[in-house]
TORDRENFI-112113 format. One record per atom (N, C-alpha, C): y, z, x. Coordinates in steps of 0.001 Angstrom, whole numbers, padded with zeros to 6 digits, always signed. Layout:
N
YZX...
END
This chain:
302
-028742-028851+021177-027755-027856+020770-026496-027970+021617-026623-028011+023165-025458-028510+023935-024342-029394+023143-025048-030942+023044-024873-031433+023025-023652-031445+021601-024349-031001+020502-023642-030787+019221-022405-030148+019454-022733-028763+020523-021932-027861+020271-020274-028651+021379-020794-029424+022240-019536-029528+023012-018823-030763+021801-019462-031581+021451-018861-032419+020479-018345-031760+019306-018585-030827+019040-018138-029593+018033-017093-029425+018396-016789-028413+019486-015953-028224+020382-014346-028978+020765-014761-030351+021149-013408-030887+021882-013354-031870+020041-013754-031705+019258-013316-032518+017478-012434-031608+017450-012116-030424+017693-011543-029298+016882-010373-028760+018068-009283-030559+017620-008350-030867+018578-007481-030998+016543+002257-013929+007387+002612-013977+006295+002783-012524+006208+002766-011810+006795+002670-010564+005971+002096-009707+005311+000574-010200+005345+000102-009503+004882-000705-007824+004739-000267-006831+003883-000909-005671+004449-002307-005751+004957-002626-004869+006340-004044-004387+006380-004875-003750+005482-006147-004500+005428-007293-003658+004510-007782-002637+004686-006966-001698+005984-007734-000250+006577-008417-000005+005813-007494+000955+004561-007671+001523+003470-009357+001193+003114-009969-000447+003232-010917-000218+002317-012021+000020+003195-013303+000521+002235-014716+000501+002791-014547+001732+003833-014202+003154+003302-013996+004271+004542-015229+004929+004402-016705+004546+003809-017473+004997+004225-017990+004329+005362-018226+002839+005307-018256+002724+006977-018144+002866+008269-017097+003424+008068-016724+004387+009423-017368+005357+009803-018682+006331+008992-019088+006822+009883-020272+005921+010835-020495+007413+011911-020333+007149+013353-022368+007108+012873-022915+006053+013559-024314+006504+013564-025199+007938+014047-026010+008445+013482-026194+009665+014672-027269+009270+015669-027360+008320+015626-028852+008026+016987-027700+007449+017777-026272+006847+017844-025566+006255+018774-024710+007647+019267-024752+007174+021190-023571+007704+021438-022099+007373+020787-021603+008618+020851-020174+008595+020637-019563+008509+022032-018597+007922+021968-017543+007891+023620-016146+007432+023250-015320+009042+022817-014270+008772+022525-013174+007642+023808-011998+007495+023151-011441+006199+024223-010021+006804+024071-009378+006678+025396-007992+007450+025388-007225+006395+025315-006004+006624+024739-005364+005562+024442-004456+004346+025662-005319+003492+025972-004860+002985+027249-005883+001876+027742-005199+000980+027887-005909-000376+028087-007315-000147+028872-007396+000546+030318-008220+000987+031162-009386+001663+030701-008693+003051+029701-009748+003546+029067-011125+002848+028397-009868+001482+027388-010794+000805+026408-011934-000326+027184-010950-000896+028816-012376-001421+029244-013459-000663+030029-013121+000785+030578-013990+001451+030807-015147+001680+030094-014501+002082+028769-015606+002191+027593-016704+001248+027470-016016-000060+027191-016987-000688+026857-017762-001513+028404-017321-001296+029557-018216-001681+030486-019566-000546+030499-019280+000786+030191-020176+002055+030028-020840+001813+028897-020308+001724+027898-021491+000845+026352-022421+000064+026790-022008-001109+027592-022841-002347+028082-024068-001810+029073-023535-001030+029666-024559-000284+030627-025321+000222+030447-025392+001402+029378-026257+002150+029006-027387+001488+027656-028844+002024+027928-029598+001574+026414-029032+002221+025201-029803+001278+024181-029193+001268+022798-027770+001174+022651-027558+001740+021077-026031+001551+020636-025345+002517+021132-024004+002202+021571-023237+003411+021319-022132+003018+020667-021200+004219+020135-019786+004200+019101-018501+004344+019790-017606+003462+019920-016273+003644+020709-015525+004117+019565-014794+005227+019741-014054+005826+018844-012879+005919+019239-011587+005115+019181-010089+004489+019666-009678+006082+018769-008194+005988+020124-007839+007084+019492-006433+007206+018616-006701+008161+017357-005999+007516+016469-004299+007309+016656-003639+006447+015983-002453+006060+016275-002103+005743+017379-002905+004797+018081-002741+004226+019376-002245+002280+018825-001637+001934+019827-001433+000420+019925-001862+000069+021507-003511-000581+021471-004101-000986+023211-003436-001984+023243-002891-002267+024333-001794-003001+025074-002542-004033+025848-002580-005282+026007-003782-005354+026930-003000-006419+027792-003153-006501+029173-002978-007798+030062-003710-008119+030655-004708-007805+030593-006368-008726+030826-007079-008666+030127-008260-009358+030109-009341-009931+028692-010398-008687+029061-010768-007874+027905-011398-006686+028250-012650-007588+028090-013524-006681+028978-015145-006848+029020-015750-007549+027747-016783-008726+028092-017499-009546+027174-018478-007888+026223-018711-008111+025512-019774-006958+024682-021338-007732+024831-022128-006678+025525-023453-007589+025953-024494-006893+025307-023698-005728+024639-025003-004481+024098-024462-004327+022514-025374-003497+021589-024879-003431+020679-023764-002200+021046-022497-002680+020062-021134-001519+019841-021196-001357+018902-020146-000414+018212-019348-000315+017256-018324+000082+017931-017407-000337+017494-015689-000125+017586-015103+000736+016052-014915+002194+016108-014602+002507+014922-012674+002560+015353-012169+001589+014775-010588+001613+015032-009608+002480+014691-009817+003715+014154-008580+004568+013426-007447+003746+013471-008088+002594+012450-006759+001509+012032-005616+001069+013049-006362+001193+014110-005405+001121+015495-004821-000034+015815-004065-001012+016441-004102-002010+017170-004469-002394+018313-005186-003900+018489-005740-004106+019948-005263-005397+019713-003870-005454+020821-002813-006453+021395-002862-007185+022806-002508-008597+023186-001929-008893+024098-000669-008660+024663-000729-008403+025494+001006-007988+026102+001585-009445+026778+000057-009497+027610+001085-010336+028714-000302-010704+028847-000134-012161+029637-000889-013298+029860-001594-013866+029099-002909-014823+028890-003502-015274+028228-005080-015998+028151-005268-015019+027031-006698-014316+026594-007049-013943+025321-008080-014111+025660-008804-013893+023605-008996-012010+023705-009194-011305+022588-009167-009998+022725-010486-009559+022749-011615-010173+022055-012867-009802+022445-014087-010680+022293-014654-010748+023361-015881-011722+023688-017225-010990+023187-018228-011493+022563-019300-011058+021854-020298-011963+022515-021033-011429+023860-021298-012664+024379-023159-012286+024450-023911-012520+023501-025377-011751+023505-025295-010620+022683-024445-009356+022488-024585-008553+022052-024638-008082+020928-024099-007679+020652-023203-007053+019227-022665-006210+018751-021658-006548+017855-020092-005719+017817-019857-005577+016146-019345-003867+015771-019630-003651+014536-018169-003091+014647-017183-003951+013910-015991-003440+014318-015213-003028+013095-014791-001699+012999-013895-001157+011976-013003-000479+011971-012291-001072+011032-010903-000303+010756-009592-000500+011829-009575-002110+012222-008548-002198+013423-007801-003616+013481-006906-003360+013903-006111-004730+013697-006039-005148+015003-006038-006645+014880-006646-007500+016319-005577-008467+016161-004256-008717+016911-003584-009397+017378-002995-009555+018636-002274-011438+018037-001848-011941+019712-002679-012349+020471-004118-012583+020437-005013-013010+021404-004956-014883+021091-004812-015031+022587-004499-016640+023028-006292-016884+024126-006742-017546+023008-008057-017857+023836-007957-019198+024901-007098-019696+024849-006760-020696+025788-006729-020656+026931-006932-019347+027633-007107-019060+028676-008164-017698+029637-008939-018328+028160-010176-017291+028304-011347-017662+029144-012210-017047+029998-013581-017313+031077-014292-017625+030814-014664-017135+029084-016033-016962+028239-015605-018253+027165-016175-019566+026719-016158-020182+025746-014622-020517+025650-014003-020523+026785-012380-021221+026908-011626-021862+025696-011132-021555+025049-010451-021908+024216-010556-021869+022645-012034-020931+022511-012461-020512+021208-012202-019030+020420-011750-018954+019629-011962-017788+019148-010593-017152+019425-009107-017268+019243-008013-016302+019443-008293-014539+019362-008913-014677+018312-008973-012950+018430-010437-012656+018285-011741-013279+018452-013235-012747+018658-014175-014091+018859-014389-014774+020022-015362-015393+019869-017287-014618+020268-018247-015294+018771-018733-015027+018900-020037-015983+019587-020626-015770+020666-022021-016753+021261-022920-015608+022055-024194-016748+022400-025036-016259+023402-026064-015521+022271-025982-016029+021009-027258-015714+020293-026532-014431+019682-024834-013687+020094-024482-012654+019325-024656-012365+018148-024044-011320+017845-023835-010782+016364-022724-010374+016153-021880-010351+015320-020420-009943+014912-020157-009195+013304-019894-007770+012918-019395-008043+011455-018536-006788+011693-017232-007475+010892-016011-006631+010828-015948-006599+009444-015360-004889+009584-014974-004598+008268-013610-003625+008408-013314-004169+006993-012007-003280+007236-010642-003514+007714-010490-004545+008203-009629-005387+009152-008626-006397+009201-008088-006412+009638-006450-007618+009799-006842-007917+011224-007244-009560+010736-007111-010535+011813-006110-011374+012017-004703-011106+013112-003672-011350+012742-003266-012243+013877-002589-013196+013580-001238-013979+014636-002043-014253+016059-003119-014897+015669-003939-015192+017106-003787-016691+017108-004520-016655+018347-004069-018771+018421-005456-019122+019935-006288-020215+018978-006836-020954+020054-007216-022654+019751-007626-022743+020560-008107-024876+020448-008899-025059+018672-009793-023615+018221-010458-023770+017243-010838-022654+016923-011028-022223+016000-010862-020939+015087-009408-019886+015865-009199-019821+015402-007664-019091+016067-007861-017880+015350-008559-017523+014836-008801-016174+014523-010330-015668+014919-011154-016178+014650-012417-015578+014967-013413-017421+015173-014314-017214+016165-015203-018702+016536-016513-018485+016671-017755-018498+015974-018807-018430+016327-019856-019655+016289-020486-019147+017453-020920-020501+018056-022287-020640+017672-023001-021612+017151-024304-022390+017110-025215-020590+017578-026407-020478+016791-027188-019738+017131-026327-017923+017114-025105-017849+016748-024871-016721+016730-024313-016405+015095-024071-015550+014711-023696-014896+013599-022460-014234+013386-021798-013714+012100-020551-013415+011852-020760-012905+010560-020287-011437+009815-019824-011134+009091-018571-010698+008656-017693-011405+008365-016185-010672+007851-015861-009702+006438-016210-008289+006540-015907-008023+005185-014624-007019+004867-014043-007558+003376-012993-006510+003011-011997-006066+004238-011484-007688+004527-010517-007954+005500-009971-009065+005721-008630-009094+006073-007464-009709+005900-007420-010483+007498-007603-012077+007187-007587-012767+008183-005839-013676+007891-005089-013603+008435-003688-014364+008739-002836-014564+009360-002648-015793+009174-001159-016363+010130-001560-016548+011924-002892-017169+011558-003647-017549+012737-003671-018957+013085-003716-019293+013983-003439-020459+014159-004770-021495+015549-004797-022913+014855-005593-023383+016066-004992-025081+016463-005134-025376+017810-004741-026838+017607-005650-027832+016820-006890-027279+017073-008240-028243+016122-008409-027917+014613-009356-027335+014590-009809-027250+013307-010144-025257+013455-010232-025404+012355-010383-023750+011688-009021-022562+012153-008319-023009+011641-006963-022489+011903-007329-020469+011790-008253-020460+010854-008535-018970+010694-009897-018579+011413-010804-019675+010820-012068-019280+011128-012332-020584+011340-013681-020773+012715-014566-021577+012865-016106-021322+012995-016706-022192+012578-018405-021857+013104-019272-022672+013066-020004-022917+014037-021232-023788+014000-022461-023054+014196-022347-021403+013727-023321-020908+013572-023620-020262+012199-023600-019404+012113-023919-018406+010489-022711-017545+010702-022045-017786+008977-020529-017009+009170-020523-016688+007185-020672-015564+007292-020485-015012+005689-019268-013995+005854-018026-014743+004829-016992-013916+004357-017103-013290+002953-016856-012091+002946-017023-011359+001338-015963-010420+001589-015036-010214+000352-013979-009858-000406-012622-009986+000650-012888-010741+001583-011714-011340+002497-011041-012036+001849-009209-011778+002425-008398-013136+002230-007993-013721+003496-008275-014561+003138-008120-015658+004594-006793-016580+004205-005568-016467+004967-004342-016375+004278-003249-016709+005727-002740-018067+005086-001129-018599+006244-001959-019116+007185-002939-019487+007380-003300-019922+008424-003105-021529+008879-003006-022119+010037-002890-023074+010302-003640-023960+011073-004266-025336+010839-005147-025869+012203-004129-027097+012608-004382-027702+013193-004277-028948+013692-004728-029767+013272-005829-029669+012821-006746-030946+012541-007495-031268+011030-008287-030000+010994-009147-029800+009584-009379-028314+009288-009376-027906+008080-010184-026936+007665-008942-025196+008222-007715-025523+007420-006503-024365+007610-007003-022986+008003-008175-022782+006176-008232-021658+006670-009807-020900+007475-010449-022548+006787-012037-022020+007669-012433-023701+007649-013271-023511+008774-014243-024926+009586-015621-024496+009719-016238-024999+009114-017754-025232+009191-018457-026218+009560-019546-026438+010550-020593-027247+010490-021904-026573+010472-021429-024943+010269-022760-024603+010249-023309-024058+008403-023746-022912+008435-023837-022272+007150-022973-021258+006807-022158-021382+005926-021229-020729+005541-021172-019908+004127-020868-019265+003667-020979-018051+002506-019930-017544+002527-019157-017876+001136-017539-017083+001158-018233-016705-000861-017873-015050-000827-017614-014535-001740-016799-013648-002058-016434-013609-003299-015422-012858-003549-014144-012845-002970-013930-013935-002353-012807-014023-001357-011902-014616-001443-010421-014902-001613-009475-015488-001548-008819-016179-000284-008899-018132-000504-008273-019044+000663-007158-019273+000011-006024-018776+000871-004790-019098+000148-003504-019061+001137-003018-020688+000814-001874-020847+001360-001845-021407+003286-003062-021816+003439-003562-022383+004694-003107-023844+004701-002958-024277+005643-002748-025637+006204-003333-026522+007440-003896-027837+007312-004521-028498+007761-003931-030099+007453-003245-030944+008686-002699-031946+008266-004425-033043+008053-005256-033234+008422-006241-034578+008091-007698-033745+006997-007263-032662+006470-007809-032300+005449-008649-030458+005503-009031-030607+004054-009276-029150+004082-008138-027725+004676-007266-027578+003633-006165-026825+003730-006821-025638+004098-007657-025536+002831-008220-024349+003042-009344-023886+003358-010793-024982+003255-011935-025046+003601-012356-026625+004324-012804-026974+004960-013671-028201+005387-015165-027849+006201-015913-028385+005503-017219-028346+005255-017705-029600+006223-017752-029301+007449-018117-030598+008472-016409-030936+009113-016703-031908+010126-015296-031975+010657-015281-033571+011291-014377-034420+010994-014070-036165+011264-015248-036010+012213-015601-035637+013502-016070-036070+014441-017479-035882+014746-017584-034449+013653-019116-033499+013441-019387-033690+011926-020122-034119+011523-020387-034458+010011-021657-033169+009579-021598-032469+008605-022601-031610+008099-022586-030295+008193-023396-029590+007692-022748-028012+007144-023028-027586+005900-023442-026911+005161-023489-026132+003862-022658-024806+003757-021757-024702+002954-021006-023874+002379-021370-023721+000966-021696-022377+000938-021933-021742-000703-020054-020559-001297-019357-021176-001788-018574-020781-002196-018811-019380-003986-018829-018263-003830-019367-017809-004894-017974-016566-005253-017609-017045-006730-016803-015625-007487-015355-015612-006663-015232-017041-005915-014011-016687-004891-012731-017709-005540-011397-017876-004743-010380-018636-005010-009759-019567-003914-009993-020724-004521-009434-021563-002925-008066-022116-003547-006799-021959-003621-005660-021949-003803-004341-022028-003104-003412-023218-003524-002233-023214-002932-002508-023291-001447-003540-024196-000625-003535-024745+000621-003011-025987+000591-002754-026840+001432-002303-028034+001647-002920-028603+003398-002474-030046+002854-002730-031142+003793-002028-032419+004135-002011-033181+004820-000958-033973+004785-001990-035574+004339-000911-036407+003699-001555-037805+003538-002026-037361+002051-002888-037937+001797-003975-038191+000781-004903-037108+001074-005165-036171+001811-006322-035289+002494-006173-034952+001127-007200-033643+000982-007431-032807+000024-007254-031673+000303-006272-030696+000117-005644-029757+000552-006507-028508+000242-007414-028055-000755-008675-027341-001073-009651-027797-000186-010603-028550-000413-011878-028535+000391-012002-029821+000451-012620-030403+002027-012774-031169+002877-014295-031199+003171-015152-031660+002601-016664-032406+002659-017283-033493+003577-017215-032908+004281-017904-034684+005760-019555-034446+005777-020061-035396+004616-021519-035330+005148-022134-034127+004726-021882-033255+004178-022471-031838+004174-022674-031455+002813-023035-030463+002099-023527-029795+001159-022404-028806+000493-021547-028758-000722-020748-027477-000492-020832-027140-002044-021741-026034-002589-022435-025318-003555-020910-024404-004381-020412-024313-005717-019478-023751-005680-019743-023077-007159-020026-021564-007157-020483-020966-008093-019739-020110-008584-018765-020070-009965-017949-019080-010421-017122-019380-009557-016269-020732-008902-015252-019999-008051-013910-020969-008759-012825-021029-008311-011718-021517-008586-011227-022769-007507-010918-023603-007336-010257-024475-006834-008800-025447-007592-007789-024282-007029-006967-024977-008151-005477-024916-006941-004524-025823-007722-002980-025748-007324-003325-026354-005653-003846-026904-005542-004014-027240-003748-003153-028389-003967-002652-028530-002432-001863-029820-002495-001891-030634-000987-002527-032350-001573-002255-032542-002588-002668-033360-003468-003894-033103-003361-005216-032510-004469-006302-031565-004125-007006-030946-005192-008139-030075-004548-008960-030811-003794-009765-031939-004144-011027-032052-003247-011072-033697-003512-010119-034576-004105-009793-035627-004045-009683-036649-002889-010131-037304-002725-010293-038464-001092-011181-037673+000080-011960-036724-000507-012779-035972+000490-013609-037064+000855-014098-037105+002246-015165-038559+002417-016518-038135+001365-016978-036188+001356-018061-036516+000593-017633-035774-000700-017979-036643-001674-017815-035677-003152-017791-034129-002958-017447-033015-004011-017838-031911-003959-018178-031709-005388-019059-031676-006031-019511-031141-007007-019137-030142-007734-018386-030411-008668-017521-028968-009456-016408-028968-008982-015887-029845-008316-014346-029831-008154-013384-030310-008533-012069-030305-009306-011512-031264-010171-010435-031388-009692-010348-032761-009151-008415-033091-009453-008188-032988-007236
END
């Protein structure tokens, strides 16, 4: 697993409104979890969650509303289960450089909050993964509700989960994220299911604009659109030049208007891997959908 994962690793060289609005029954608060409201202030928010980590079971961080957390240091890794209920708040970098939240063993149930500006390039935990959430250490991750915005790292520049950990993104707006490698939006070499997300403007370096897989991947209902990747997969790549393999089940979704440079295939990028595509659309990519992919994709035209 090392071994995969560091070769994983060093390969992976707009505007859009927030989804607050959706899924507001989620937000409530569990009643077996503490509640521990959070005052609006960088200190507060790592107090909180060093006191979450501490104590057994779950507890609920409840940000307070119409706040923007400011942050100039990398708040506390999450080692216990959270929830983060966001009153659609923002959680920003100010100054220096750092990813905004580490999921390192635990797990983090995050809603209703917008996560920008995080530069993982100069992060303690998994250095250079994950701009705005890397997830490892066997974690768990699922956001709902959310704008994952204007983050930047080596690979997934918006959210990174690693081999053996997990990721749910739902009914949320990932864009204008950026990575020097691969997964300009999203990366994973672990388990990563997107549903009714748009994953949107994003950019890599290398492969796979708006998402990078070598692990198992699940996008439904979801819209890839308008991502970029110069050596392929504008908007999806399914394995990566250096890491070959991966299954992606694409279902009821739209992979559209991404691009790539050369001959790549500006839609979806296939190395070695499996990529299942049920009810979905692959169209207008440039510049072709899934054309000169090294591996066929089945159901893909043009």
């Amino acid at each position: 697993m090392l071994s995969r994962t560091i070769i994983v690793q060093t390969a992976r060289v707009l505007g859009i409104g927030t989804a607050t609005a959706l899924a507001s029954a989620a937000l409530a608060t569990p009643a077996s979890a503490a509640a521990l409201p959070v005052a609006c202030s960088e200190t507060a928010l790592q107090n909180a969650i060093n006191t979450a980590n501490s104590t057994p079971g779950g507890d609920t961080l409840i940000l307070a509303a119409g706040c923007t957390y400011r942050l100039t240091t990398e708040l506390p890794a999450i080692t216990s289960p959270i929830v983060i209920n966001g009153n659609s708040d923002t959680i920003t970098r100010q100054s220096g450089t750092f990813r905004i939240l580490t999921v390192d063993g635990g797990s983090l149930d995050l809603r209703s909050a917008v996560i920008t500006n995080g530069d993982a390039t100069g992060s303690s935990v998994r250095n250079g993964a994950g701009g705005a959430i890397v997830v490892t250490g066997n974690g768990t991750l699922t956001v709902n509700s959310s704008l994952i915005r204007a983050n930047h790292a080596n690979f997934g520049g918006g959210i990174s989960v690693f081999n053996g950990s997990q990721a749910r993104v739902n009914a949320t707006v990932v864009s204008g994220n950026s990575a020097a490698q691969n997964g300009g939006g999203l990366v994973s070499d672990g388990t990563l299911a997107v549903n009714a997300t748009v994953v949107s403007g994003n950019q890599a370096g290398n492969t796979g604009g708006g998402i990078a897989s070598i692990g198992t991947l699940t996008v439904t209902a979801s819209t890839l659109l308008g991502n970029s990747a110069p050596n392929g997969g504008g908007g999806l790549a399914n394995g990566v030049p250096a890491a070959p393999g991966g299954t992606s089940t694409v279902t009821a979704s739209v992979i559209s208007n991404n691009t790539s440079g050369g001959t790549n295939p500006g839609g979806i990028y296939n190395n070695m891997g499996t990529v299942n595509l049920r009810l979905s659309v692959v169209v207008a990519n440039n510049p072709s959908n899934c054309l000169n992919s090294p591996t066929a994709v089945p159901g893909c035209i043009g």
